[in-house]
ChimeraX commands (.cxc) that place a marker at each C-alpha (Angstrom):
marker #1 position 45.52,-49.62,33.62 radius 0.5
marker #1 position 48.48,-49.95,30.98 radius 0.5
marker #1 position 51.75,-49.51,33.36 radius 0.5
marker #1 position 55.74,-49.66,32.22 radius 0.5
marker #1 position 57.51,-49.87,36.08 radius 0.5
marker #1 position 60.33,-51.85,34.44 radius 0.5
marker #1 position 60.89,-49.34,31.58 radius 0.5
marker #1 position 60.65,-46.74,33.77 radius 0.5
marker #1 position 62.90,-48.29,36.58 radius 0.5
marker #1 position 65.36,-49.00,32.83 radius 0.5
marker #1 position 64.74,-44.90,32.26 radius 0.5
marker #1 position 65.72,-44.02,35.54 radius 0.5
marker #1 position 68.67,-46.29,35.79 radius 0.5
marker #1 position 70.22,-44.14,33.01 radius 0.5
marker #1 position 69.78,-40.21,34.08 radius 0.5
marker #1 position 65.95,-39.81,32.73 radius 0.5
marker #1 position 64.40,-38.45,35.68 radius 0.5
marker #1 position 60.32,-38.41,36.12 radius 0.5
marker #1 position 59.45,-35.23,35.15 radius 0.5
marker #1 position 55.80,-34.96,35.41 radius 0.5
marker #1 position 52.79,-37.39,35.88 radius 0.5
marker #1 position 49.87,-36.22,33.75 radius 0.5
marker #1 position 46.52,-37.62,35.51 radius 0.5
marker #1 position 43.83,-39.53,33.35 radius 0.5
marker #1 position 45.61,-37.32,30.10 radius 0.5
marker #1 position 45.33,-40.33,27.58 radius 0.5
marker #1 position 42.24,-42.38,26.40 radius 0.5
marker #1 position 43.75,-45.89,25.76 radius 0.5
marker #1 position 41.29,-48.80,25.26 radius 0.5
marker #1 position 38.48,-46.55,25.84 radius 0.5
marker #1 position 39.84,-45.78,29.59 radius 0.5
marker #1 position 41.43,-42.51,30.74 radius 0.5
marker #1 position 45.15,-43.43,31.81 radius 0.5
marker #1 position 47.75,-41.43,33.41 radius 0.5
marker #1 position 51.04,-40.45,30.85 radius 0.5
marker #1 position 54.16,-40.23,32.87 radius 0.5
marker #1 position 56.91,-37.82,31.23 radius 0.5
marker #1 position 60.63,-38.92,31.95 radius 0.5
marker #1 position 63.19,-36.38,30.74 radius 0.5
marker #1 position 66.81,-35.65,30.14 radius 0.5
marker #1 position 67.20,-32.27,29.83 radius 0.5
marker #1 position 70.63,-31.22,31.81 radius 0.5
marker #1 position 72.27,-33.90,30.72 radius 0.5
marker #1 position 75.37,-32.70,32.46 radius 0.5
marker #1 position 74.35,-33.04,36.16 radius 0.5
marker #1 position 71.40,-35.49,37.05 radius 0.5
marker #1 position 70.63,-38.23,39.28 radius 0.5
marker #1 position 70.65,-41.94,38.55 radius 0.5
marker #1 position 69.49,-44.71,40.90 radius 0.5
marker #1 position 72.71,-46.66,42.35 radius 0.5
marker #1 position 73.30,-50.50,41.30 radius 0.5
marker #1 position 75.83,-53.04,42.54 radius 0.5
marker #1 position 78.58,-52.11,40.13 radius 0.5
marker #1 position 78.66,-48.63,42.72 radius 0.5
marker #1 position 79.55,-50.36,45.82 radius 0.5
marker #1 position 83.47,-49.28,46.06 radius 0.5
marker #1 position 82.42,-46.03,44.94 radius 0.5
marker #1 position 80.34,-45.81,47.40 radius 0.5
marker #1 position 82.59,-47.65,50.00 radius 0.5
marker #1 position 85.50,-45.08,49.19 radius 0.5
marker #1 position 83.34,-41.80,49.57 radius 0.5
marker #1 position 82.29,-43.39,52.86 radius 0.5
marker #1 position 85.51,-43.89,54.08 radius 0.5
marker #1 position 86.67,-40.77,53.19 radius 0.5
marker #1 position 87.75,-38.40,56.25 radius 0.5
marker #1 position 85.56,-35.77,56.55 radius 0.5
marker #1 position 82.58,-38.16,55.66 radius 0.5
marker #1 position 83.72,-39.88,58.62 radius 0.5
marker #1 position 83.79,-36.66,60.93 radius 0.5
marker #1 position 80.23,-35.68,60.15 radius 0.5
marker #1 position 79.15,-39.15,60.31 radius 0.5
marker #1 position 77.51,-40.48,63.64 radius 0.5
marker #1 position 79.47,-43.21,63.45 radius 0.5
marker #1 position 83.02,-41.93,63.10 radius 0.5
marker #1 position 85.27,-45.34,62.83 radius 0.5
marker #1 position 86.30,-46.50,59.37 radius 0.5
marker #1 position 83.89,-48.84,57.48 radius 0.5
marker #1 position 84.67,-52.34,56.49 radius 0.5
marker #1 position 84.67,-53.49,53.09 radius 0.5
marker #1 position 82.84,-56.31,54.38 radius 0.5
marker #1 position 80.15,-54.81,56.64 radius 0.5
marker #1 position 79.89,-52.62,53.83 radius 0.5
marker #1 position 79.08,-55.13,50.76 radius 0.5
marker #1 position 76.55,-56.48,52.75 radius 0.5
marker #1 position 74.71,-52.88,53.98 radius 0.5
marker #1 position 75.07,-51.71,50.08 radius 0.5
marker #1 position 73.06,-54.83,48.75 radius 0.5
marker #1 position 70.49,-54.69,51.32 radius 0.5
marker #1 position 69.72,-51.22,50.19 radius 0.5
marker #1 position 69.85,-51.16,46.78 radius 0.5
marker #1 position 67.72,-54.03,46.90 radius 0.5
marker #1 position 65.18,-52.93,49.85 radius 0.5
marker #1 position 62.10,-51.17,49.10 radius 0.5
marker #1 position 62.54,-48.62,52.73 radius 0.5
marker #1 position 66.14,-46.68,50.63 radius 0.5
marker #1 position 66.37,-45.49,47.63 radius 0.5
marker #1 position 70.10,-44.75,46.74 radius 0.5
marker #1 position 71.61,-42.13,43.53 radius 0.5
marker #1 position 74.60,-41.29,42.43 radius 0.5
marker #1 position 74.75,-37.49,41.34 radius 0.5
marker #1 position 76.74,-37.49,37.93 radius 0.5
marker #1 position 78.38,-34.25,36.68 radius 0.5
marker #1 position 79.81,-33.90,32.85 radius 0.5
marker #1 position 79.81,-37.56,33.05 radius 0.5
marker #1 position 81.38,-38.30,36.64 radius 0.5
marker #1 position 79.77,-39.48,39.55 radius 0.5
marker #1 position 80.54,-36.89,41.56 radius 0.5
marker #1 position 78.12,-37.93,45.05 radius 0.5
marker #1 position 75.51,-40.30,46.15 radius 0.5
marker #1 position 72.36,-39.24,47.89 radius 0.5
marker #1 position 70.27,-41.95,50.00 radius 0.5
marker #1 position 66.88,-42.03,51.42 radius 0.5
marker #1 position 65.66,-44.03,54.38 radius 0.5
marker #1 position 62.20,-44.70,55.39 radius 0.5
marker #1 position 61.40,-44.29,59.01 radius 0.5
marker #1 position 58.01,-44.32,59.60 radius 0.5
marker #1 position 56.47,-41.39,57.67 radius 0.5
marker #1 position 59.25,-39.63,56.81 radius 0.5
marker #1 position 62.23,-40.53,54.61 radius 0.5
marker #1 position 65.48,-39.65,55.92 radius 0.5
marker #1 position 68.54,-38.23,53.71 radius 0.5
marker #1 position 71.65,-38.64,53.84 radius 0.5
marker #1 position 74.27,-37.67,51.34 radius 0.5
marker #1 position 77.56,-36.94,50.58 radius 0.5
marker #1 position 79.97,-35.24,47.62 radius 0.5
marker #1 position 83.25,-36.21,46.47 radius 0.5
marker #1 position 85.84,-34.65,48.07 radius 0.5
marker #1 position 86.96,-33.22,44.64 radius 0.5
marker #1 position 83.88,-31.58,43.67 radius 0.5
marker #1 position 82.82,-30.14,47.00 radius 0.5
marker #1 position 82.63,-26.00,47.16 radius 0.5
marker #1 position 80.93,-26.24,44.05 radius 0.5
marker #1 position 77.26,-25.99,44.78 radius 0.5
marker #1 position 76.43,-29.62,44.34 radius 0.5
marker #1 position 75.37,-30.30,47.57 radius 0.5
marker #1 position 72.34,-28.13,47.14 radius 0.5
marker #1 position 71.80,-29.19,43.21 radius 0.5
marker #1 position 71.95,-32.84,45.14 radius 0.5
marker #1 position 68.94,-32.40,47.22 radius 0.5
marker #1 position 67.22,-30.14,44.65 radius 0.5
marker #1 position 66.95,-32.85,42.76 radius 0.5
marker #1 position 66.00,-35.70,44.88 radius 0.5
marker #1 position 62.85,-33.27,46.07 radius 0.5
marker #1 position 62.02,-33.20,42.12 radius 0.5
marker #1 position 61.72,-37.53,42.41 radius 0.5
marker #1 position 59.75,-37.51,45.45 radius 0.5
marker #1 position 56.81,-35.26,47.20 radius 0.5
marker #1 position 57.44,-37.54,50.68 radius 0.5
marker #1 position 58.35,-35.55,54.03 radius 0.5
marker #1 position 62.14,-35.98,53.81 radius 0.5
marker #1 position 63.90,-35.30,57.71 radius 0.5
marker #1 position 67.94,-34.86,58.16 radius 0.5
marker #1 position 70.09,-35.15,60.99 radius 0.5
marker #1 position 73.45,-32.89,60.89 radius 0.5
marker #1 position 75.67,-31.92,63.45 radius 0.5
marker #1 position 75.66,-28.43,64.91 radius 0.5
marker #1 position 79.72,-28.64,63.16 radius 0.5
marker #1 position 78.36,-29.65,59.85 radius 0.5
marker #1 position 78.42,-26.03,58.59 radius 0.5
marker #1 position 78.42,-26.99,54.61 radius 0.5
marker #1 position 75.01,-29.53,55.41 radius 0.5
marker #1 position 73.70,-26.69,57.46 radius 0.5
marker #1 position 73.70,-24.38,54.54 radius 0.5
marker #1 position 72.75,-26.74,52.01 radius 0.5
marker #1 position 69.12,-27.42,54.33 radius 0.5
marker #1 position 69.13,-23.95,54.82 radius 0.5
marker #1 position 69.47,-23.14,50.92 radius 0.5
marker #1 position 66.38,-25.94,49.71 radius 0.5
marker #1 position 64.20,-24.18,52.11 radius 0.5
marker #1 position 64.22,-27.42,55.27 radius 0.5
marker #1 position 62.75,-26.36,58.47 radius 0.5
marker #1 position 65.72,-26.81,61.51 radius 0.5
marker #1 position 64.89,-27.77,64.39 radius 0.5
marker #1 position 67.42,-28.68,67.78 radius 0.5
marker #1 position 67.22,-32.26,68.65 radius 0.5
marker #1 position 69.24,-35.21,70.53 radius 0.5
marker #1 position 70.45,-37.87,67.97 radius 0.5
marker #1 position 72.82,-41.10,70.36 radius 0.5
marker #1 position 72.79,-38.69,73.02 radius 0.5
marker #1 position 74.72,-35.67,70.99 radius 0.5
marker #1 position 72.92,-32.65,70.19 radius 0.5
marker #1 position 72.04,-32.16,66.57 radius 0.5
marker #1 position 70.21,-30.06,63.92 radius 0.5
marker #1 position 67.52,-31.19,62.44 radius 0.5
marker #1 position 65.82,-30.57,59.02 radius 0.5
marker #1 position 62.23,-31.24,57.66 radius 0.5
marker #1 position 60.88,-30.79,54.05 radius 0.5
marker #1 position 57.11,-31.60,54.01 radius 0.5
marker link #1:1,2 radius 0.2
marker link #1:2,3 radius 0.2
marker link #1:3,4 radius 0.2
marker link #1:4,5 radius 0.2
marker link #1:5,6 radius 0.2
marker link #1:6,7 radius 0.2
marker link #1:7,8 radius 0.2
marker link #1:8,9 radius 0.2
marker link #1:9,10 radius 0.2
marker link #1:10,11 radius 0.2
marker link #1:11,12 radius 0.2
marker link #1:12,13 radius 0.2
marker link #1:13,14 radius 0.2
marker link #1:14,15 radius 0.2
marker link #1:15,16 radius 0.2
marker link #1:16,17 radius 0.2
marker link #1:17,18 radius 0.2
marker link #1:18,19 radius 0.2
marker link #1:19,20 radius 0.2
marker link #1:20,21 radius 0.2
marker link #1:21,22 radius 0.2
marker link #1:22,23 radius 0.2
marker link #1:23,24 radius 0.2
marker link #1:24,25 radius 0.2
marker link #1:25,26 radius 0.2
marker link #1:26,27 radius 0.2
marker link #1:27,28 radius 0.2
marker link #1:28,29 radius 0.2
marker link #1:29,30 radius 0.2
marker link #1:30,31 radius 0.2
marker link #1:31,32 radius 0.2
marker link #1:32,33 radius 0.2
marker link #1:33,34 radius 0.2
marker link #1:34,35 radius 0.2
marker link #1:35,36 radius 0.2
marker link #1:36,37 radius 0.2
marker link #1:37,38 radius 0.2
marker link #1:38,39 radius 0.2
marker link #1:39,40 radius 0.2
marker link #1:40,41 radius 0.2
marker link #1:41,42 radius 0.2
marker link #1:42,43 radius 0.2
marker link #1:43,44 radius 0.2
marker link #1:44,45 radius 0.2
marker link #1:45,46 radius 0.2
marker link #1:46,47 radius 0.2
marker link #1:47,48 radius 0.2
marker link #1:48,49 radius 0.2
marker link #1:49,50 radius 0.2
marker link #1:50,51 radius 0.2
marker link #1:51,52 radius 0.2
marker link #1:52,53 radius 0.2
marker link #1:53,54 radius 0.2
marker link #1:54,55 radius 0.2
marker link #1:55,56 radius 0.2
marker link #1:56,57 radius 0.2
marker link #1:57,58 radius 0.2
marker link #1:58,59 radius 0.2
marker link #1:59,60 radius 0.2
marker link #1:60,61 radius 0.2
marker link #1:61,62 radius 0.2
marker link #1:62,63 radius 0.2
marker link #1:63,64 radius 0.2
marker link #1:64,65 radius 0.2
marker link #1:65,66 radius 0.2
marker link #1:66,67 radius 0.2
marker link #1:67,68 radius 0.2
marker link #1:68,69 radius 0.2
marker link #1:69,70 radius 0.2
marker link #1:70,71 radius 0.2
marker link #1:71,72 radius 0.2
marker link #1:72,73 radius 0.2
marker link #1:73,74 radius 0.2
marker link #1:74,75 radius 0.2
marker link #1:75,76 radius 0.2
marker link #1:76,77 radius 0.2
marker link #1:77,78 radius 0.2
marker link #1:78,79 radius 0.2
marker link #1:79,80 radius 0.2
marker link #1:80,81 radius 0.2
marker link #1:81,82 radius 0.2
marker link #1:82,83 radius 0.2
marker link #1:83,84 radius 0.2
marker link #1:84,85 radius 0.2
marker link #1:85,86 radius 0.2
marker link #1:86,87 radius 0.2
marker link #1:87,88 radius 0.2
marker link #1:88,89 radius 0.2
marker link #1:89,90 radius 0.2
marker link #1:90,91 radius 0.2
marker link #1:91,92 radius 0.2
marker link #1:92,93 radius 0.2
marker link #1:93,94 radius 0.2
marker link #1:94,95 radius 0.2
marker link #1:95,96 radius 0.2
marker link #1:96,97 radius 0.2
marker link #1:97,98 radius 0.2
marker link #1:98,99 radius 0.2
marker link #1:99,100 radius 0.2
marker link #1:100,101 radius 0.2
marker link #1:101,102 radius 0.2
marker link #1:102,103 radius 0.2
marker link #1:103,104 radius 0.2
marker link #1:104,105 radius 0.2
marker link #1:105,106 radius 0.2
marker link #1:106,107 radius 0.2
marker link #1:107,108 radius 0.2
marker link #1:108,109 radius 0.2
marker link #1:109,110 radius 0.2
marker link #1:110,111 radius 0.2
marker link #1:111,112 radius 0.2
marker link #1:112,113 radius 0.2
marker link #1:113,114 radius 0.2
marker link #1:114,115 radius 0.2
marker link #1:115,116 radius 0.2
marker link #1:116,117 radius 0.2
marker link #1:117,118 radius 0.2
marker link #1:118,119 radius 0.2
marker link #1:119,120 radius 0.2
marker link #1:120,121 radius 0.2
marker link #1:121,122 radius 0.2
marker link #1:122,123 radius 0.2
marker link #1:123,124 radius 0.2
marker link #1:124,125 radius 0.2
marker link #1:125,126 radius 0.2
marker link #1:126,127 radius 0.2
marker link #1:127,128 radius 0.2
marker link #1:128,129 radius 0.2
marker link #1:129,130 radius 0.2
marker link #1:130,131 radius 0.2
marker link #1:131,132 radius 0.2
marker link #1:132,133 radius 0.2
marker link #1:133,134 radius 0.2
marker link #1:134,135 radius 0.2
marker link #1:135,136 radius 0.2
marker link #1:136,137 radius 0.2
marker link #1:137,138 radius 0.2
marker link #1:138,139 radius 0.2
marker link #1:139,140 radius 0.2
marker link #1:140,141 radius 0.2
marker link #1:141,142 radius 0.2
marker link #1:142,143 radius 0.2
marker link #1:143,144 radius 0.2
marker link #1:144,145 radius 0.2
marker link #1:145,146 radius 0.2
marker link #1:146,147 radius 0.2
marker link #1:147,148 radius 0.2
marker link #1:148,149 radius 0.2
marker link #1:149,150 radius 0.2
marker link #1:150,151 radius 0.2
marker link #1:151,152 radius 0.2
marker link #1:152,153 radius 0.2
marker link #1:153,154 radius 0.2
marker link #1:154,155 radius 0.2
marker link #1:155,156 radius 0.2
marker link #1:156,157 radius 0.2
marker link #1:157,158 radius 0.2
marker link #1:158,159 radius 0.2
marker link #1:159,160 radius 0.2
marker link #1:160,161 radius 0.2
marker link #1:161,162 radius 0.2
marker link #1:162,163 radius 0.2
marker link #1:163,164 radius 0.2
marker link #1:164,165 radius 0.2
marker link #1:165,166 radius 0.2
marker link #1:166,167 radius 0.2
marker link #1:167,168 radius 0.2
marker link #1:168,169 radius 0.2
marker link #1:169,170 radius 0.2
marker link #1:170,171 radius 0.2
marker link #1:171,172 radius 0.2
marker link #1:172,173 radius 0.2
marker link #1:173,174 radius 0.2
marker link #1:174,175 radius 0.2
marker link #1:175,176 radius 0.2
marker link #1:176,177 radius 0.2
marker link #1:177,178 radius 0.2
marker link #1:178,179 radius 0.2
marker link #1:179,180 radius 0.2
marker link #1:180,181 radius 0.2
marker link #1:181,182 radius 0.2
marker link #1:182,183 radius 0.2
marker link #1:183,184 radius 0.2
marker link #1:184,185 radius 0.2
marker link #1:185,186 radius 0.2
marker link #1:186,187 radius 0.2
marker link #1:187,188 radius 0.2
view
């Protein structure tokens, strides 16, 4: 089978997104091979995976307050602690990590964690951009990359989150999350 992961991951990298995978679609070598379709249509507002030049970016829209007060870990983050957690992720094959870019400005980041099945999501918008709609356009397109169960954790305060679940169609459930009560959302 004839396969391009680095060109792809190279694609990706720059705001193509994977579009479409047509199965067994070309004959190559006399064998029936699969043609994957990367695209970069809205080239004003689309996804690209992170890399290590984003670490103060995201550092600083970690940091920032209200990030912090939805967070279930409310104390500032160390630049530190922080290096270290960003290269382990961008590097480990459990998270994948974007950076939403709008009109060419990375605007939020978007992270998914795998826990078992699921993937979890987390994500965030700059505090500039937010009241815009780009928290639902954020998960919208994440669900295009990926057809995983996706699970999210908010807190019953987290009213913009909330909606933004609500809006992409997640199911909410009530849970207990470090013994605080919590909303939960699944996308299967």
């Amino acid at each position: 089978m004839l396969s391009r992961p680095h060109l792809y991951n190279v694609l990706e990298s720059v705001g193509f997104y994977k579009e479409a995978i047509l199965k067994e679609h070309c004959c190559f070598e006399g064998n029936f091979i699969d043609v994957i379709i990367h695209s970069k249509i809205n080239s004003l507002l689309y996804l690209r995976k992170a890399n290590s030049d984003d670490c103060k970016l995201f550092f600083d829209w970690a940091n920032d307050k209200d990030v912090r007060n939805n967070s279930f870990s409310p104390e500032s983050i160390i630049w530190e602690n922080h290096k270290a957690w960003f290269e382990n992720k961008i590097n480990s094959n459990q998270s994948l990590l974007f950076v939403l870019i709008y009109n060419n400005v990375p605007v939020g980041q978007i992270r998914l964690d795998k826990e078992g099945d699921v993937w979890v999501l987390d994500y965030s918008i700059d505090k500039k951009y937010r009241g815009k709609g780009l928290g639902k356009k954020i998960i919208q397109l994440v669900l295009e990359r990926t057809s995983k169960p996706i699970k999210a954790v908010v807190k019953p305060a987290n009213f913009a989150s909330i909606k933004v679940f609500q809006q992409n169609n997640f199911l909410m459930t009530e849970g207990v999350y470090q013994n605080e009560r919590v909303l939960i959302f699944n996308k299967k």
